[in-house]
LUMSE-501979 format. One record per atom (N, C-alpha, C): residue number from 1; residue in three letters; atom name; x, y, z. Coordinates in steps of 0.02 Angstrom, whole numbers, always signed. Example, Ala and Ser with C-alpha at 12.3 -4.5 7.8 and 13.67 -1.06 7.14 Angstrom:
# LUMSE-501979
1|ALA|N|+660|-284|+390
1|ALA|CA|+615|-225|+390
1|ALA|C|+660|-165|+390
2|SER|N|+642|-112|+354
2|SER|CA|+684|-53|+357
2|SER|C|+645|+2|+394
***
This chain:
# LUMSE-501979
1|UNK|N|+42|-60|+0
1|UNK|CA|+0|+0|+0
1|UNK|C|+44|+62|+0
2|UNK|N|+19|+108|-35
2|UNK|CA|+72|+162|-46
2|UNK|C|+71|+214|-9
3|UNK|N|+104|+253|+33
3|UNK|CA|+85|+287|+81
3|UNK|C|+110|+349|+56
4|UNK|N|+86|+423|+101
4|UNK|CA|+141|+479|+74
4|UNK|C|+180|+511|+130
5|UNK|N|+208|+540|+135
5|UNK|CA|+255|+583|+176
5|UNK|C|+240|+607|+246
6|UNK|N|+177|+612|+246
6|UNK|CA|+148|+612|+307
6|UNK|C|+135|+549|+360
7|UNK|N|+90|+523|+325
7|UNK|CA|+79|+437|+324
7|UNK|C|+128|+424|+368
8|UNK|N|+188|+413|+306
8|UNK|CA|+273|+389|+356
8|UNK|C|+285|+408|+385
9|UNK|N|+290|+480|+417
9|UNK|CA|+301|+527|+496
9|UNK|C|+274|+471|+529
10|UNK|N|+200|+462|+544
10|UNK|CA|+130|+450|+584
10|UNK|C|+189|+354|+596
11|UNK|N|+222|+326|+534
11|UNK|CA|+222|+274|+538
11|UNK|C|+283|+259|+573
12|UNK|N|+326|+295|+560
12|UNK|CA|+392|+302|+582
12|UNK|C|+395|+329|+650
13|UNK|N|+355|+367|+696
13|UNK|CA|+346|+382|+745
13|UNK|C|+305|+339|+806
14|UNK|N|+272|+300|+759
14|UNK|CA|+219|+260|+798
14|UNK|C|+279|+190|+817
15|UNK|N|+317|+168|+767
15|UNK|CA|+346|+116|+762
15|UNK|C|+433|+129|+822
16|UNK|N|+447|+181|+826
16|UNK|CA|+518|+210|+845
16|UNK|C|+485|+244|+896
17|UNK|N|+454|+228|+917
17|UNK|CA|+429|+284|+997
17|UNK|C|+495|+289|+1052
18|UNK|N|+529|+259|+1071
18|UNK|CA|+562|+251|+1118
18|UNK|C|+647|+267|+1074
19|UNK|N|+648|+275|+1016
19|UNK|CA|+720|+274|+966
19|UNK|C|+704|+328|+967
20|UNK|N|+660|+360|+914
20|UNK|CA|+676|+426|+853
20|UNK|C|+656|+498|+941
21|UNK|N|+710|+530|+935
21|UNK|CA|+719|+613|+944
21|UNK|C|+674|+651|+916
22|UNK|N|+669|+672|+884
22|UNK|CA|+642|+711|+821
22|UNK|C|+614|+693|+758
23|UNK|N|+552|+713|+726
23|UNK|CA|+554|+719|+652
23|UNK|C|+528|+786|+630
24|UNK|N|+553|+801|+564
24|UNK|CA|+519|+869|+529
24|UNK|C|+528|+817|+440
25|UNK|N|+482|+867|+433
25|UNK|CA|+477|+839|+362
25|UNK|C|+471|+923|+327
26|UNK|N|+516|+917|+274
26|UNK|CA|+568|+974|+227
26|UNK|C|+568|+958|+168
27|UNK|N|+555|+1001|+113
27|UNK|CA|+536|+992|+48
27|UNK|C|+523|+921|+47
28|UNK|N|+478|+926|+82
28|UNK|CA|+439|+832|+39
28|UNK|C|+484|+778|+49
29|UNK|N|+514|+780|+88
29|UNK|CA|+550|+716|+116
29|UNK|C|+533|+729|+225
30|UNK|N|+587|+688|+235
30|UNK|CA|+567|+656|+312
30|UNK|C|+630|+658|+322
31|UNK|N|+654|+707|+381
31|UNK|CA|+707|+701|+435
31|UNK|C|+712|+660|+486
32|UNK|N|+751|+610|+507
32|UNK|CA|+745|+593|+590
32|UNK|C|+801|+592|+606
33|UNK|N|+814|+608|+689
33|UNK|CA|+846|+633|+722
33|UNK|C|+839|+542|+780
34|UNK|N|+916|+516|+791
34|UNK|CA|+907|+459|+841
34|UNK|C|+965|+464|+861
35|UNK|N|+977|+433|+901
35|UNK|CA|+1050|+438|+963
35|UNK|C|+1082|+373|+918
36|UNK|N|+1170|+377|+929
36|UNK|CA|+1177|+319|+890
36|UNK|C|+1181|+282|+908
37|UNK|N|+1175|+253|+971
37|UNK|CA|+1152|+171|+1014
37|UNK|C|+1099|+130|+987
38|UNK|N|+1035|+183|+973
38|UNK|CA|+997|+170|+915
38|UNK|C|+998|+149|+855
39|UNK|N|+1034|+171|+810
39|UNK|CA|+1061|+200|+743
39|UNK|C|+1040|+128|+689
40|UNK|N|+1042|+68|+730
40|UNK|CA|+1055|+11|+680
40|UNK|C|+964|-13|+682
41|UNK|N|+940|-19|+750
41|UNK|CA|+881|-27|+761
41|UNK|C|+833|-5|+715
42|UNK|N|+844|+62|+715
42|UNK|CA|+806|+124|+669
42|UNK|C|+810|+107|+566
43|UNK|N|+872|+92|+569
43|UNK|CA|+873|+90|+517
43|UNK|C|+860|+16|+484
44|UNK|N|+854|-37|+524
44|UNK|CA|+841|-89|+522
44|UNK|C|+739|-112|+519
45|UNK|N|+719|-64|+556
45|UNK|CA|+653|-42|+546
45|UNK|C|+626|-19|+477
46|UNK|N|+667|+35|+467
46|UNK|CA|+645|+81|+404
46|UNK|C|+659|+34|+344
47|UNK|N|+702|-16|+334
47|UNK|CA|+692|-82|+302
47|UNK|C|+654|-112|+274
48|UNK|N|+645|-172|+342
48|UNK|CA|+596|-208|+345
48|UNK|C|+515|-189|+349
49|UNK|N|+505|-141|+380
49|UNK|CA|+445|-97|+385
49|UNK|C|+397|-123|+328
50|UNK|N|+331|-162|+332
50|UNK|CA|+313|-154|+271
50|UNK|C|+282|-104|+233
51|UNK|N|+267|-41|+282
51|UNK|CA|+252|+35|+273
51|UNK|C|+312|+54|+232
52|UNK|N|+353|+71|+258
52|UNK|CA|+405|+92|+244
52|UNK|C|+440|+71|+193
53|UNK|N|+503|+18|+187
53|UNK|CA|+508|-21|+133
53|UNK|C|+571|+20|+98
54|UNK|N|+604|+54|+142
54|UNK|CA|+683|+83|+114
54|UNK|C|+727|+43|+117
55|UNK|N|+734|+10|+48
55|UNK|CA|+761|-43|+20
55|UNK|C|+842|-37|+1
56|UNK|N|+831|+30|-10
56|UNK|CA|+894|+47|-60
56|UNK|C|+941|+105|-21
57|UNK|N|+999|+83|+6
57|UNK|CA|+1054|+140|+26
57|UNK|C|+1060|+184|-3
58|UNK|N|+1079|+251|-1
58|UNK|CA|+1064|+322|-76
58|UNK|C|+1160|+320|-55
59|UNK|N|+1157|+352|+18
59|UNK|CA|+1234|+400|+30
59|UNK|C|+1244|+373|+109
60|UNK|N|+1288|+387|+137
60|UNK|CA|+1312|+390|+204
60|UNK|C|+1370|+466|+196
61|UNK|N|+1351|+494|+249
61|UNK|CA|+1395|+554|+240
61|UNK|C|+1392|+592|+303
62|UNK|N|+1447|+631|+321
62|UNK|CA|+1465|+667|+395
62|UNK|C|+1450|+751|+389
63|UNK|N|+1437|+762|+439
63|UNK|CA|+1444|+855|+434
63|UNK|C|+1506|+854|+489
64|UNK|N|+1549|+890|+500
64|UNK|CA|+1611|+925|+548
64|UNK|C|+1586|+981|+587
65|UNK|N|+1570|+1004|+649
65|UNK|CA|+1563|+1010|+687
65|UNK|C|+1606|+1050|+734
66|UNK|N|+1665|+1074|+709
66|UNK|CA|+1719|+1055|+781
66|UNK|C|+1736|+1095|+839
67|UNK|N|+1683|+1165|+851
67|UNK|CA|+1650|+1192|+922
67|UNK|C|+1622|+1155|+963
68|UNK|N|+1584|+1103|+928
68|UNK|CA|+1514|+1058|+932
68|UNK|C|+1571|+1026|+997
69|UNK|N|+1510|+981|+1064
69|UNK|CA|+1546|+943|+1101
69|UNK|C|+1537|+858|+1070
70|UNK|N|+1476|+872|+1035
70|UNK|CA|+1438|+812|+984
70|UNK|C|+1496|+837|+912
71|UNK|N|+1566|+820|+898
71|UNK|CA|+1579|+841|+826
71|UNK|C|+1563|+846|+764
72|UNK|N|+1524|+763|+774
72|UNK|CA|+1513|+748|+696
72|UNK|C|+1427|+729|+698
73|UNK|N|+1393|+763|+634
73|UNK|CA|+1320|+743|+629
73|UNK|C|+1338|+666|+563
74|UNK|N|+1335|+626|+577
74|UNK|CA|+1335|+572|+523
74|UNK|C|+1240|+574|+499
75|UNK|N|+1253|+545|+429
75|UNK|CA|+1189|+577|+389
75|UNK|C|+1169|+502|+341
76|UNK|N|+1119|+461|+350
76|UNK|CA|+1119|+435|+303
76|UNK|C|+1033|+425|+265
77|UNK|N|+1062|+413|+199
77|UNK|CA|+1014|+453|+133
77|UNK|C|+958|+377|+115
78|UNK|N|+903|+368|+135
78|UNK|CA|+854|+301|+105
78|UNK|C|+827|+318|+53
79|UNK|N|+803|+265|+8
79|UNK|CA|+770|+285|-41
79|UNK|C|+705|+222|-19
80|UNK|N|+649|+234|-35
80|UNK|CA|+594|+165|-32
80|UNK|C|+554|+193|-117
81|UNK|N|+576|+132|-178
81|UNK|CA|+533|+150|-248
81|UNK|C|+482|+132|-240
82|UNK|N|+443|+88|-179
82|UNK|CA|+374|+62|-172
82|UNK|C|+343|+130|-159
83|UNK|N|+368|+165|-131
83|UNK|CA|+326|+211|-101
83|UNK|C|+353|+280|-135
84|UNK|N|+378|+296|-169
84|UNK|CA|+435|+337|-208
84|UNK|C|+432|+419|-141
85|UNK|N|+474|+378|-97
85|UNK|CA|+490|+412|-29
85|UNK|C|+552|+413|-16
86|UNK|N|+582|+474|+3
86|UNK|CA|+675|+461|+30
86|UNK|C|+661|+473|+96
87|UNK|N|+719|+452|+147
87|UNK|CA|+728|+464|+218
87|UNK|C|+779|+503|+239
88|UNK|N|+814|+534|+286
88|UNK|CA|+854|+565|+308
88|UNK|C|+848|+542|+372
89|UNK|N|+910|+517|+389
89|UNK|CA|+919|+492|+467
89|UNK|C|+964|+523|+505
90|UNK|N|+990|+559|+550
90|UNK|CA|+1040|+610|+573
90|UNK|C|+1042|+562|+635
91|UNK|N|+1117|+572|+657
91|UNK|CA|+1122|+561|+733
91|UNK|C|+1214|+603|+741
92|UNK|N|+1195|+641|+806
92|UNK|CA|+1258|+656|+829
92|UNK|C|+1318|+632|+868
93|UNK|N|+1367|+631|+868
93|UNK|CA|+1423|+601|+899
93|UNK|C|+1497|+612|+928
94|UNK|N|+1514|+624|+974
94|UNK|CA|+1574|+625|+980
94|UNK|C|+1650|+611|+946
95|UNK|N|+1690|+643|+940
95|UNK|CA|+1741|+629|+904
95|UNK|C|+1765|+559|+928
96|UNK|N|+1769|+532|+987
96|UNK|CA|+1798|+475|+1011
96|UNK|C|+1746|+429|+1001
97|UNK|N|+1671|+414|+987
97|UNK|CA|+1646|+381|+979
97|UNK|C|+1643|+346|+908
98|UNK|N|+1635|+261|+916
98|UNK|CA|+1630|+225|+852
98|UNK|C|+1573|+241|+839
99|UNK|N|+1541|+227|+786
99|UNK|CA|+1469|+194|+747
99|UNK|C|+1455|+136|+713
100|UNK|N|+1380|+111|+746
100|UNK|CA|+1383|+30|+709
100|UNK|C|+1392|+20|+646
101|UNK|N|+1426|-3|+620
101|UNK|CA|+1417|-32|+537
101|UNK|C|+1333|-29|+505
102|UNK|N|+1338|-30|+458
102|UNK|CA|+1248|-72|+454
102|UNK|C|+1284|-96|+367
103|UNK|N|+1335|-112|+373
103|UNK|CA|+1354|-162|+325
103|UNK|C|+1326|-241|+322
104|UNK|N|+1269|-272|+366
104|UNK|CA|+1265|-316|+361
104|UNK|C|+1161|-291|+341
105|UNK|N|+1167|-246|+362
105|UNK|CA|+1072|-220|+327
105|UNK|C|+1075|-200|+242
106|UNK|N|+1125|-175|+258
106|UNK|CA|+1143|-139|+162
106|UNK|C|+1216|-163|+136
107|UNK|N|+1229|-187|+111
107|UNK|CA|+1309|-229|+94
107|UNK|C|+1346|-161|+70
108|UNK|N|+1286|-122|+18
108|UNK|CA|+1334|-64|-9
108|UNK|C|+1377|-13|+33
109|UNK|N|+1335|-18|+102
109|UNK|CA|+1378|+38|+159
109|UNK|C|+1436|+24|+177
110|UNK|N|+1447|-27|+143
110|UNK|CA|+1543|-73|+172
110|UNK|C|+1602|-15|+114
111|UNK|N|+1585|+23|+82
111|UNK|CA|+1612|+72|+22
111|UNK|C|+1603|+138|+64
112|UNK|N|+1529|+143|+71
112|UNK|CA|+1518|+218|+88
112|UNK|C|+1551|+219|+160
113|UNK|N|+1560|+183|+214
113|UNK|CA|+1578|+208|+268
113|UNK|C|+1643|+210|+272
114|UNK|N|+1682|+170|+210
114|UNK|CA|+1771|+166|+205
114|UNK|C|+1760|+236|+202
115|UNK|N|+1716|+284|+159
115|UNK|CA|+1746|+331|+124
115|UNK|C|+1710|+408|+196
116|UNK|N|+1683|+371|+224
116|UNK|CA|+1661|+423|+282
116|UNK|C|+1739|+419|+334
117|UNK|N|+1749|+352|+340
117|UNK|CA|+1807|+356|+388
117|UNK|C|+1880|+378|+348
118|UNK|N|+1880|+374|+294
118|UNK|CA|+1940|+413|+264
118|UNK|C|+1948|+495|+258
119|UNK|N|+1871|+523|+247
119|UNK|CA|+1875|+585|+231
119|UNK|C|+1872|+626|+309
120|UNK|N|+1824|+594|+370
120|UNK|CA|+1824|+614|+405
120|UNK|C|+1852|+572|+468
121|UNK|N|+1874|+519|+474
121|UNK|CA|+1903|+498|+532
121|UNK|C|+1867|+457|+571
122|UNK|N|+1807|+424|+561
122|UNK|CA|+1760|+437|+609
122|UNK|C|+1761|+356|+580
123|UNK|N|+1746|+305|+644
123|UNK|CA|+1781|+227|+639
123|UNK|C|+1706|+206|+648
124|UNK|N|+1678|+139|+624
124|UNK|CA|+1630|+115|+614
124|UNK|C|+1660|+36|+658
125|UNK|N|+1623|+23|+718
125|UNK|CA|+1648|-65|+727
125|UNK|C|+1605|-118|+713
126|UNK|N|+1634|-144|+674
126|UNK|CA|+1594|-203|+663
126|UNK|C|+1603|-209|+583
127|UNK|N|+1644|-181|+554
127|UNK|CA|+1659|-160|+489
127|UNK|C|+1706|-212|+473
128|UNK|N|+1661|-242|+427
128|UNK|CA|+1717|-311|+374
128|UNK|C|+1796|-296|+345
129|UNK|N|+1794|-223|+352
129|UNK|CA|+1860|-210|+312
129|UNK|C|+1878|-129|+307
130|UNK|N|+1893|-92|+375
130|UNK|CA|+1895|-27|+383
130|UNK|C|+1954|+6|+333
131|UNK|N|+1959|+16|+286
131|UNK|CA|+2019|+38|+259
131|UNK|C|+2020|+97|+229
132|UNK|N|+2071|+152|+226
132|UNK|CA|+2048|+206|+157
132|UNK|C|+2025|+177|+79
133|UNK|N|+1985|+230|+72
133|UNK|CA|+1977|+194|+0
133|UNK|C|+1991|+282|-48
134|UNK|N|+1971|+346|-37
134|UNK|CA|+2018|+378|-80
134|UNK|C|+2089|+409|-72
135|UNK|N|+2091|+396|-18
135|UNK|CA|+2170|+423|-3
135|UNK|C|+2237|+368|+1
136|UNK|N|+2280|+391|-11
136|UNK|CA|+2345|+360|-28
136|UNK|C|+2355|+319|+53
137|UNK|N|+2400|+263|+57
137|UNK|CA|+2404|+238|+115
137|UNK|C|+2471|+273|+150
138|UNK|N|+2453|+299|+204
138|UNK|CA|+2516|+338|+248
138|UNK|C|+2492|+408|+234
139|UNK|N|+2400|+415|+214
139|UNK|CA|+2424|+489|+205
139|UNK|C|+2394|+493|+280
140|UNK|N|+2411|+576|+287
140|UNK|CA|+2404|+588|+364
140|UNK|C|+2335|+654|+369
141|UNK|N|+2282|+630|+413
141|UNK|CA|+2244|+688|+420
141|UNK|C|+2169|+660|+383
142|UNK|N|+2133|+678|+396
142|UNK|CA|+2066|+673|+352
142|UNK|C|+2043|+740|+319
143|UNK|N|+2029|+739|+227
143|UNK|CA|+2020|+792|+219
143|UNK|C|+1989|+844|+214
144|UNK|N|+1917|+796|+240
144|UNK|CA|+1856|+848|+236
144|UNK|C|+1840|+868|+327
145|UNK|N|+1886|+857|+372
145|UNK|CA|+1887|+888|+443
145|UNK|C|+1886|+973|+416
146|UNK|N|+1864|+1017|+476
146|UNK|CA|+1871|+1103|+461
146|UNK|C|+1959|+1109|+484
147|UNK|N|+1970|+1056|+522
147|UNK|CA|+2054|+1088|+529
147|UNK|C|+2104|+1071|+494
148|UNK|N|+2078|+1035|+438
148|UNK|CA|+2146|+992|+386
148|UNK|C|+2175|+1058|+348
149|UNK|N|+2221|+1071|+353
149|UNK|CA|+2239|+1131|+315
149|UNK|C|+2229|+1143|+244
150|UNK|N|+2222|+1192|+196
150|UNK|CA|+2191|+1196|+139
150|UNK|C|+2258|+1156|+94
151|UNK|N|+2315|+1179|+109
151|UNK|CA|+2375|+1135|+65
151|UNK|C|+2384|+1081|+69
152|UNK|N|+2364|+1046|+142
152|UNK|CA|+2388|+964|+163
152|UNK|C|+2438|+971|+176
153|UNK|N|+2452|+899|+211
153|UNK|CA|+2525|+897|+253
153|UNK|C|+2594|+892|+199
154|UNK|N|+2549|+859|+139
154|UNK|CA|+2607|+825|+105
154|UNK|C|+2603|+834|+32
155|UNK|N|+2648|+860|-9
155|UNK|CA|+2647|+844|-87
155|UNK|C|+2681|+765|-106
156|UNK|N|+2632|+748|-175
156|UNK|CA|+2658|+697|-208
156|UNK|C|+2688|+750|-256
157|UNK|N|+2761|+718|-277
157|UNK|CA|+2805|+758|-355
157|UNK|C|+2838|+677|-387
158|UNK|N|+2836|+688|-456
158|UNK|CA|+2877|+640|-500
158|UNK|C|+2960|+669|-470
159|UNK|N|+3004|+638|-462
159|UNK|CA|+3083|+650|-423
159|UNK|C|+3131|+621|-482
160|UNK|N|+3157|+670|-532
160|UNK|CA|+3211|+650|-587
160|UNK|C|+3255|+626|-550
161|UNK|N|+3267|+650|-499
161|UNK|CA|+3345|+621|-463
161|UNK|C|+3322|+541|-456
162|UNK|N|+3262|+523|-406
162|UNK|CA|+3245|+460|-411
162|UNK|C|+3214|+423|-454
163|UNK|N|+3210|+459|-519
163|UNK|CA|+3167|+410|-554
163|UNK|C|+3086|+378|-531
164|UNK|N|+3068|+426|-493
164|UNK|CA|+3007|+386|-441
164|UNK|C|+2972|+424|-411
165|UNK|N|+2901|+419|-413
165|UNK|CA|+2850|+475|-372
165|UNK|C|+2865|+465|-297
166|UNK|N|+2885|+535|-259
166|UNK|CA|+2884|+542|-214
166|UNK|C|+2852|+567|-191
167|UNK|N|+2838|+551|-103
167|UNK|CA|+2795|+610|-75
167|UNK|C|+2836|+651|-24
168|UNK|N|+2815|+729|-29
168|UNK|CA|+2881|+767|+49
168|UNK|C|+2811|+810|+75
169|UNK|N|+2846|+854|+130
169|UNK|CA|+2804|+896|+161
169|UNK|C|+2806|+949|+109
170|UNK|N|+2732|+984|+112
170|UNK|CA|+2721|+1049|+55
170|UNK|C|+2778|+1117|+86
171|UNK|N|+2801|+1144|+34
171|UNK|CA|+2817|+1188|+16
171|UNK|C|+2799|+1251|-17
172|UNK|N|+2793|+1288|+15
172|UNK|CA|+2768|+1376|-13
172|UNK|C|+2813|+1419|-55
173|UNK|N|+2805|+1421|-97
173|UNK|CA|+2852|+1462|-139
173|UNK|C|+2829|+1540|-107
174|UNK|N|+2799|+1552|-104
174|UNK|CA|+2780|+1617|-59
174|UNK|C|+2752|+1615|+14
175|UNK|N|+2741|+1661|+52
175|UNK|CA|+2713|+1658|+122
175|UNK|C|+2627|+1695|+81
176|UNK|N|+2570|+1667|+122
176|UNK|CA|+2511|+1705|+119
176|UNK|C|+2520|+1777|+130
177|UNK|N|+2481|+1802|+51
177|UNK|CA|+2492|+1869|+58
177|UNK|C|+2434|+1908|+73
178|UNK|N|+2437|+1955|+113
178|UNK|CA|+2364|+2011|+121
178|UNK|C|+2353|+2075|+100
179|UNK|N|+2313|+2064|+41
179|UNK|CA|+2300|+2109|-5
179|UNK|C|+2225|+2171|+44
180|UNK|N|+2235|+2233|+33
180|UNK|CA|+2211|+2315|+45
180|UNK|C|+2139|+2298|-1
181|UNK|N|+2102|+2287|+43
181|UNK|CA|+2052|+2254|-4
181|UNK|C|+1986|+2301|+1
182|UNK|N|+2008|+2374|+17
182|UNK|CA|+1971|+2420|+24
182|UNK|C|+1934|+2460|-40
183|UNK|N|+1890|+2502|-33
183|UNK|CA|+1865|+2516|-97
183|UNK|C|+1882|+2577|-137
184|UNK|N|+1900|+2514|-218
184|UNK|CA|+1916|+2559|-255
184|UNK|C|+1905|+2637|-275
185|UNK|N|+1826|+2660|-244
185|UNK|CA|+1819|+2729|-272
185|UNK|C|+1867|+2770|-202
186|UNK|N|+1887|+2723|-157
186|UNK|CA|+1906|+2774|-100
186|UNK|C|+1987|+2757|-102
187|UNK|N|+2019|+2717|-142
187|UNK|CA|+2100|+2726|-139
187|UNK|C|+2120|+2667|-88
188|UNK|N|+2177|+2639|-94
188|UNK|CA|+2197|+2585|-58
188|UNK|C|+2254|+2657|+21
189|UNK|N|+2248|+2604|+50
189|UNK|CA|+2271|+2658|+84
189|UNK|C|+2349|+2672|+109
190|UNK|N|+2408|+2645|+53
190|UNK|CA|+2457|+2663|+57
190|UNK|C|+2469|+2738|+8
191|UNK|N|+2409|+2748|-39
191|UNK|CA|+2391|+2773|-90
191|UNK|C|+2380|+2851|-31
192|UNK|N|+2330|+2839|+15
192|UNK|CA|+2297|+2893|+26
192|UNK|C|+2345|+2916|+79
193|UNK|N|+2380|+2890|+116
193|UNK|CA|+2431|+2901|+136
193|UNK|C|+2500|+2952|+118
194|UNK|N|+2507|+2935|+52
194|UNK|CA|+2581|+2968|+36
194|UNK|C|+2527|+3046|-7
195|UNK|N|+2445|+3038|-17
195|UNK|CA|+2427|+3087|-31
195|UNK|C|+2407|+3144|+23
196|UNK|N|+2406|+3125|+90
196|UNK|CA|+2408|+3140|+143
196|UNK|C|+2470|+3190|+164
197|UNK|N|+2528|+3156|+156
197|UNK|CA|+2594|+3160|+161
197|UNK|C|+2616|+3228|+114
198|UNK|N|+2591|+3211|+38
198|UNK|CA|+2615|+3273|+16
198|UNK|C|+2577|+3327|+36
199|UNK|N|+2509|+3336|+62
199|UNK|CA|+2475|+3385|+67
199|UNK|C|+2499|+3435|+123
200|UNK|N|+2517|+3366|+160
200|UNK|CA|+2552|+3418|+236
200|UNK|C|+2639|+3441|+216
201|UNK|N|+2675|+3437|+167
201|UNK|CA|+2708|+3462|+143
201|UNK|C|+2724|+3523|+119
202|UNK|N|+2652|+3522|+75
202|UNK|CA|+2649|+3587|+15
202|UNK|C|+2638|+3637|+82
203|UNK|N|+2602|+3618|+148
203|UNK|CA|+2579|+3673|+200
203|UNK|C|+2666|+3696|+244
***
């Protein structure tokens, strides 16, 4: 039976009474908000559910946080084509805290969560095979954290001397420069300065 957006609030709330935090529903989809002790329960529901029926993994993905005492919002994306309904599941977390896998509810999340714990750091237990999957092995840092620096720790260069791609620490051919970024109809102000300078001269 095909339900709509509302429906699933009413169904998803009735079913998760004691799990789901929160829901709002936002351009025509469904937010929920669950602690991640929860996290596998919930989504193991939204599954099987025969209301429900989110069959299909979309994304797994993190927000960064890092005022936050909760750092990371982890985010993951349902699709259900029975019901042509998506989900949004949020839960917040600590930097030191793991998160359950749900590689054994969706096989495809065994990819998406390599690539959550590579970009952001953030370890999943119960994971068949935690490894980076876009970054080089030995690189250092995760790169979508707010504190990874915009250059990275490290350049890869082809090395004539060695015949062989190397990697070293980056190098600045210049120091960051800070450009007078004041407005043009009013003069930069080393400008208004030395016009300053001659005026009290000519006096």
């Amino acid at each position: 039976m095909l339900i709509n957006v509302h429906d699933l609030e009413k169904t998803v709330n009735s079913g998760l009474t004691t799990t789901i935090k929160r829901s709002d529903i936002k351009f025509g989809e469904l937010f929920i908000y669950v602690n991640i002790e929860d996290l596998t329960s919930a989504i193991l529901f939204l599954k099987t559910n025969n209301k429900c029926r989110f069959k299909q993994l979309i994304d797994i993905t993190a927000v960064d946080y890092p005022g936050n005492e909760k750092r990371f919002k982890i985010v993951y994306l349902l699709l259900s084509h029975e019901n042509n309904l998506r989900i949004a599941v949020y839960s917040e977390i600590e930097e030191s805290v793991a998160v359950p896998s749900i590689a054994k509810i969706y096989p495809s999340a065994n990819w998406m969560e390599r690539e959550v714990f590579d970009m952001y750091g953030i370890h999943f237990k119960d994971h068949p095979d935690l490894r980076r999957i876009l970054t080089d092995y030995g690189f250092e840092g995760h790169p979508l954290r707010k504190d990874f620096p915009l250059t990275g720790h490290t350049e890869v260069r082809y090395s004539e001397d060695k015949k062989r791609v190397i990697s070293e620490p980056v190098k600045l051919d210049q120091e960051y420069r800070h450009f007078d970024a004041a407005s043009p109809w009013e003069g930069t102000k080393y400008i208004k300065g030395e016009i300053k300078k001659k005026e009290e001269d000519k006096k």
